[in-house]
MMTF fields as JSON, N, C-alpha, C and O atoms, coordinates in Angstrom:
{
  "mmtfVersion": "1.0.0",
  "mmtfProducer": "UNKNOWN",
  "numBonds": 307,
  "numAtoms": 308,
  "numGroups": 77,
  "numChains": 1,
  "numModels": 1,
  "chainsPerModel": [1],
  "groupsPerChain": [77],
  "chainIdList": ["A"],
  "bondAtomList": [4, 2, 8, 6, 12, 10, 16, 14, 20, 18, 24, 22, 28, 26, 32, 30, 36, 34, 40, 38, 44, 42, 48, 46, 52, 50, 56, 54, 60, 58, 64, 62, 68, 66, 72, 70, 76, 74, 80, 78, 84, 82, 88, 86, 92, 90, 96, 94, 100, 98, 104, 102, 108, 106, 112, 110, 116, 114, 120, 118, 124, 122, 128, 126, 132, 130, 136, 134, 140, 138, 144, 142, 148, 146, 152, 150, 156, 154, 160, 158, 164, 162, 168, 166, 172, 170, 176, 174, 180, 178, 184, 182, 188, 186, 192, 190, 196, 194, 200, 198, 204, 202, 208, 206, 212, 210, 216, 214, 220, 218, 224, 222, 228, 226, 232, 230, 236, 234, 240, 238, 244, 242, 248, 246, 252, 250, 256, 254, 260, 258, 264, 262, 268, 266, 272, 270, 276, 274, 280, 278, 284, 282, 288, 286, 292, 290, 296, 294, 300, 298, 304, 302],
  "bondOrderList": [1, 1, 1, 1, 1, 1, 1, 1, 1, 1, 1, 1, 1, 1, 1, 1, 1, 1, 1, 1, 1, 1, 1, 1, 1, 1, 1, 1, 1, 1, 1, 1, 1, 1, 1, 1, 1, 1, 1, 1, 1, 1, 1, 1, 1, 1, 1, 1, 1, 1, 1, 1, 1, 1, 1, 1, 1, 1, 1, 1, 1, 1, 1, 1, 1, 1, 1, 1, 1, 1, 1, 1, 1, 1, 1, 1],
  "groupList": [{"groupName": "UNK", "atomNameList": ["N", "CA", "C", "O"], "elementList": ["N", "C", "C", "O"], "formalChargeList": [0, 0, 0, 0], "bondAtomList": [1, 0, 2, 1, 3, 2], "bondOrderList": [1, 1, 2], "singleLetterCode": "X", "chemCompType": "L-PEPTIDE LINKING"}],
  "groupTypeList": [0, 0, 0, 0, 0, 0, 0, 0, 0, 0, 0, 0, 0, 0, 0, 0, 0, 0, 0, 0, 0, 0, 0, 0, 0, 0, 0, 0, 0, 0, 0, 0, 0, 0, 0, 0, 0, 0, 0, 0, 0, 0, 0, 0, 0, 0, 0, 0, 0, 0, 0, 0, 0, 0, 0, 0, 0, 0, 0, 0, 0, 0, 0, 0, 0, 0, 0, 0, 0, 0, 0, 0, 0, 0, 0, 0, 0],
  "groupIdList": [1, 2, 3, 4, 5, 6, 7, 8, 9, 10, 11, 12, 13, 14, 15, 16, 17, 18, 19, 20, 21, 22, 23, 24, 25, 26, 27, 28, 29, 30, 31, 32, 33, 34, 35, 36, 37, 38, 39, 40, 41, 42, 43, 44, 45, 46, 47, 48, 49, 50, 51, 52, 53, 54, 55, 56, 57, 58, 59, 60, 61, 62, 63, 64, 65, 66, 67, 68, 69, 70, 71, 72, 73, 74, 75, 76, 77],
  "secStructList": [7, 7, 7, 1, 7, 6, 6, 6, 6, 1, 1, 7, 1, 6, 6, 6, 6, 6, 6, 1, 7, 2, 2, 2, 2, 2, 2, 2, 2, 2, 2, 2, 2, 2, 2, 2, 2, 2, 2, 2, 2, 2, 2, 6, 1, 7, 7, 7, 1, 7, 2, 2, 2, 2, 2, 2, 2, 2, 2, 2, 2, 2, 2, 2, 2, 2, 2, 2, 2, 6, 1, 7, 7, 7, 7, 7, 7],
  "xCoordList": [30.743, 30.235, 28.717, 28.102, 28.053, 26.687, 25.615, 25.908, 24.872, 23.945, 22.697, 22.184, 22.165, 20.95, 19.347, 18.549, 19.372, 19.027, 19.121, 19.154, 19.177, 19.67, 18.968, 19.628, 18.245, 16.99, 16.844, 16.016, 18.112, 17.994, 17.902, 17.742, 17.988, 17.919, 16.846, 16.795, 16.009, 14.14, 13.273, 13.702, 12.117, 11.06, 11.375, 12.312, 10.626, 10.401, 10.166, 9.617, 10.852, 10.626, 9.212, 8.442, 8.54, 6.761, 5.999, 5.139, 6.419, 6.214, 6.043, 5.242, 6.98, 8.04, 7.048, 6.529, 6.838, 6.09, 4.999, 4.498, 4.211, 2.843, 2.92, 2.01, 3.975, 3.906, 4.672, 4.67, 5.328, 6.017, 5.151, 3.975, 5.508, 4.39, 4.736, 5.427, 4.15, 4.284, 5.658, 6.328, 5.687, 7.131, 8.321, 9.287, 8.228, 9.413, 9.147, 9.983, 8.411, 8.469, 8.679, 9.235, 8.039, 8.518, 9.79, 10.362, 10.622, 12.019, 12.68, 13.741, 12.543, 13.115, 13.154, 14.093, 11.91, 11.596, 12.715, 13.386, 12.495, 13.329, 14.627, 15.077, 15.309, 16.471, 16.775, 17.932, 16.002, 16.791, 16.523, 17.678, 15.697, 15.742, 17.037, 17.883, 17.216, 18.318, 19.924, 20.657, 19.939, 21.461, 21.237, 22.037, 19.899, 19.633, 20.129, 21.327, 19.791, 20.171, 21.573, 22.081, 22.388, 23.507, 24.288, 25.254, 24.068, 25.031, 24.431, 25.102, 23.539, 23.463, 24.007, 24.831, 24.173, 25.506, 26.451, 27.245, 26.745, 28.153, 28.798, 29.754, 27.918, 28.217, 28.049, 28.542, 27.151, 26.545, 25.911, 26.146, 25.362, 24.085, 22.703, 22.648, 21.407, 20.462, 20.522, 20.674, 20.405, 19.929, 18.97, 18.745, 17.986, 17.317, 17.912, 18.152, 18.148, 18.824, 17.788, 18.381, 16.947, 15.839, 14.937, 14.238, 14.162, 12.836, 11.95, 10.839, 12.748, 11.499, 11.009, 10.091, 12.013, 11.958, 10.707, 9.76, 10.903, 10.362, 8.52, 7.443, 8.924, 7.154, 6.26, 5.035, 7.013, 6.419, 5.583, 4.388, 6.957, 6.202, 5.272, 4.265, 5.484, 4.59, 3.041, 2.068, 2.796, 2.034, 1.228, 0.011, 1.986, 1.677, 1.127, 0.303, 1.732, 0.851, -0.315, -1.017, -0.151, -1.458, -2.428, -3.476, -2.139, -3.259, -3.559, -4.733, -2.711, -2.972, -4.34, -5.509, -3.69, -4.563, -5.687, -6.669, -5.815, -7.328, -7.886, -9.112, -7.159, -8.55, -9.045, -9.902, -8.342, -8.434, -9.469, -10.441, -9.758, -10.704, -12.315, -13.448, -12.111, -13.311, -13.675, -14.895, -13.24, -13.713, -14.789, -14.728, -15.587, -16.58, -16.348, -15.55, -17.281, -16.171, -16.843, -18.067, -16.083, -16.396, -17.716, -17.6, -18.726, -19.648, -19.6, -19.383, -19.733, -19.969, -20.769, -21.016, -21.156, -22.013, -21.125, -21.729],
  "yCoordList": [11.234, 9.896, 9.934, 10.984, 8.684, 8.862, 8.503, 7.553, 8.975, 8.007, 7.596, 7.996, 6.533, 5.992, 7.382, 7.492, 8.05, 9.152, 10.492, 11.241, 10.795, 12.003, 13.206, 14.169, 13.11, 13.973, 14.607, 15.432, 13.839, 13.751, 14.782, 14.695, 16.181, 17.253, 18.034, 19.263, 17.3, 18.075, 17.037, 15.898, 17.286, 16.538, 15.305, 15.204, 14.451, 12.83, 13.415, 14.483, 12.215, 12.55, 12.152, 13.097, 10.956, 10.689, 12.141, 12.468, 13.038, 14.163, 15.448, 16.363, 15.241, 16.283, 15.99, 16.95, 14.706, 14.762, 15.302, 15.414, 15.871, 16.126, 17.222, 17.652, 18.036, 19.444, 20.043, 21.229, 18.977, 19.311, 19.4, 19.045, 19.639, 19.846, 18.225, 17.383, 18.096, 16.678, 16.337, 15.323, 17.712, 18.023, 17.548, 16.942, 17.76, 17.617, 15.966, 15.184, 15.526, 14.271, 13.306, 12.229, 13.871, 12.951, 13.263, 12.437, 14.064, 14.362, 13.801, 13.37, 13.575, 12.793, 11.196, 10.425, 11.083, 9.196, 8.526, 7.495, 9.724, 10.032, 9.373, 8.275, 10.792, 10.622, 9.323, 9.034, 8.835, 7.769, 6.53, 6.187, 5.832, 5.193, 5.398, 4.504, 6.448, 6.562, 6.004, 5.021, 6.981, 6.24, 4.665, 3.754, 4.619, 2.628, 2.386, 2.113, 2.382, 1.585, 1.704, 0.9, 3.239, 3.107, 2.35, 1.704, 2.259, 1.732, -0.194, -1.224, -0.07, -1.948, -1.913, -2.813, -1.508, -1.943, -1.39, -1.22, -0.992, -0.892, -2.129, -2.889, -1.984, -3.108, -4.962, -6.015, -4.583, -5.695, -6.795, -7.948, -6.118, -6.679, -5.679, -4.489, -6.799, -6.082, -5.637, -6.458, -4.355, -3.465, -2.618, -2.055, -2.241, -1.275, 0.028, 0.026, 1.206, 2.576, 3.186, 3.645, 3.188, 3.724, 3.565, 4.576, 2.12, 1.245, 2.131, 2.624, 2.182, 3.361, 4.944, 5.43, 5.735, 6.596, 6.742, 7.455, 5.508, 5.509, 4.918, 5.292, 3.836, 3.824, 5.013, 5.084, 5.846, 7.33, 7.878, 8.172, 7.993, 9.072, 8.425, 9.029, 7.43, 6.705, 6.572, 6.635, 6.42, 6.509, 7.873, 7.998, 8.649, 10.223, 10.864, 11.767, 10.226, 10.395, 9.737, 9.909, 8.805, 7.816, 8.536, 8.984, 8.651, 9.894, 10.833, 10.893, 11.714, 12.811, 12.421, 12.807, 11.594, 11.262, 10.788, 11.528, 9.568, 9.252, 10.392, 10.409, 11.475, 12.679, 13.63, 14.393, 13.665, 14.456, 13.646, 14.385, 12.321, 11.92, 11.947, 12.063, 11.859, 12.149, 12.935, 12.821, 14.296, 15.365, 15.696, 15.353, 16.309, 16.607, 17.547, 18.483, 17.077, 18.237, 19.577, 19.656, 20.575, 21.725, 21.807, 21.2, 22.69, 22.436, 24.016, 25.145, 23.883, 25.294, 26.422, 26.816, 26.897, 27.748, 29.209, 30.209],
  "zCoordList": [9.809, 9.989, 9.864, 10.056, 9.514, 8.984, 10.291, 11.017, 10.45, 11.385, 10.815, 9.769, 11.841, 11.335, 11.255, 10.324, 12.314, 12.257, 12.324, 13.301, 10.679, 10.114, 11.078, 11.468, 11.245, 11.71, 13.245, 13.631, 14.139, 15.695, 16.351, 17.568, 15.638, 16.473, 15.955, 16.012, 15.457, 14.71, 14.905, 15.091, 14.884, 14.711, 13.987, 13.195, 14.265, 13.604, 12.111, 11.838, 10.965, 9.039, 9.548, 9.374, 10.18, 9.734, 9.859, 9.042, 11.034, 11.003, 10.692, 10.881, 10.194, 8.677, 7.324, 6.754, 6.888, 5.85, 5.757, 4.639, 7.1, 6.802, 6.44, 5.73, 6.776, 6.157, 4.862, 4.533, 4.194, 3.381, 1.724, 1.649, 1.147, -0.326, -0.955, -0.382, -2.083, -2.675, -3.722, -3.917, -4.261, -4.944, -4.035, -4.499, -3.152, -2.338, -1.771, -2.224, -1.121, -1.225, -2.057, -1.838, -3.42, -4.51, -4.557, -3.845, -5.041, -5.058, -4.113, -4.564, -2.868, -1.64, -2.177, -2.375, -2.3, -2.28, -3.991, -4.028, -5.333, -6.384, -6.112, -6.44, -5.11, -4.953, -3.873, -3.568, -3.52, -2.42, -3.789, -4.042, -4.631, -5.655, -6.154, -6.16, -6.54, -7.859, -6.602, -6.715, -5.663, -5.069, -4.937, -5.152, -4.518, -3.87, -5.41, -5.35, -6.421, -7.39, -7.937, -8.718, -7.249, -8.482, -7.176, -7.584, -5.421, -4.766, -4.82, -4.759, -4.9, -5.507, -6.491, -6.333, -7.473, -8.994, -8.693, -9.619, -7.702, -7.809, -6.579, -6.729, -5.421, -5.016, -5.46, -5.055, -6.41, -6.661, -5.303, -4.941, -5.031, -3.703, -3.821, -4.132, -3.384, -3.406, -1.963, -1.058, -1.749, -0.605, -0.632, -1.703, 0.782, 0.835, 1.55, 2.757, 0.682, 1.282, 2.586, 3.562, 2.592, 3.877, 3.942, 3.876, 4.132, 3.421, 4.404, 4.208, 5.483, 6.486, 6.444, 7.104, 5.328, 4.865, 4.239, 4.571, 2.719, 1.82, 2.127, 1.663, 3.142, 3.181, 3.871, 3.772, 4.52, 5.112, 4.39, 4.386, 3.443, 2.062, 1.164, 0.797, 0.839, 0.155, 0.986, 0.236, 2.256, 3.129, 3.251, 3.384, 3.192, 3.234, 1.675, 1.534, 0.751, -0.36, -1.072, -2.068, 0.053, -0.635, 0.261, -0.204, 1.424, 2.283, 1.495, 1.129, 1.064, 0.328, -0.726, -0.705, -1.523, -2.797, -2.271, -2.325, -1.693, -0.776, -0.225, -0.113, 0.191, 0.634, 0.035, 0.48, -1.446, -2.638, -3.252, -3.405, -3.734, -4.394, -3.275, -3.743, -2.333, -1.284, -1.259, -1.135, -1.324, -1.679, -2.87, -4.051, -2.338, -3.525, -4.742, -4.793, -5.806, -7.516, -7.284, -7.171, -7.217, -6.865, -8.513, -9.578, -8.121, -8.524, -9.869, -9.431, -10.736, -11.207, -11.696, -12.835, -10.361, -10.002, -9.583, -9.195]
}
């Protein structure tokens, strides 16, 4: 049987994302798109598969990227 939180016996996913690499988040956020879309056509209803999942990661990589462009260009010396 499924539950609402997969996760109940580890740390919080907002948590989980900070340490995970970007490969793997993208591949996560990937794979929850591709089922959200093949179980809306098959049901034919729009649904969201884990809208709270997905703004994590999306959250966590826009961090990422915002502290990568702040950073200064390594200089070559």
């Amino acid at each position: 049987m499924g539950s609402c939180i997969p996760f109940a016996d580890e740390q919080p996913f907002a948590e989980r994302v900070k340490t995970m690499a970007e490969d793997e988040l993208l591949e996560i956020w990937e794979e929850t798109q591709q089922l959200e879309g093949m179980l809306c056509n098959a049901l034919h209803a729009d649904l969201a598969l884990a809208p709270d999942y997905e703004k994590v990661i999306v959250e966590e990589l826009f961090l990422r990227s915002s502290l990568r462009m702040r950073q200064p260009a390594p200089t070559g010396k």
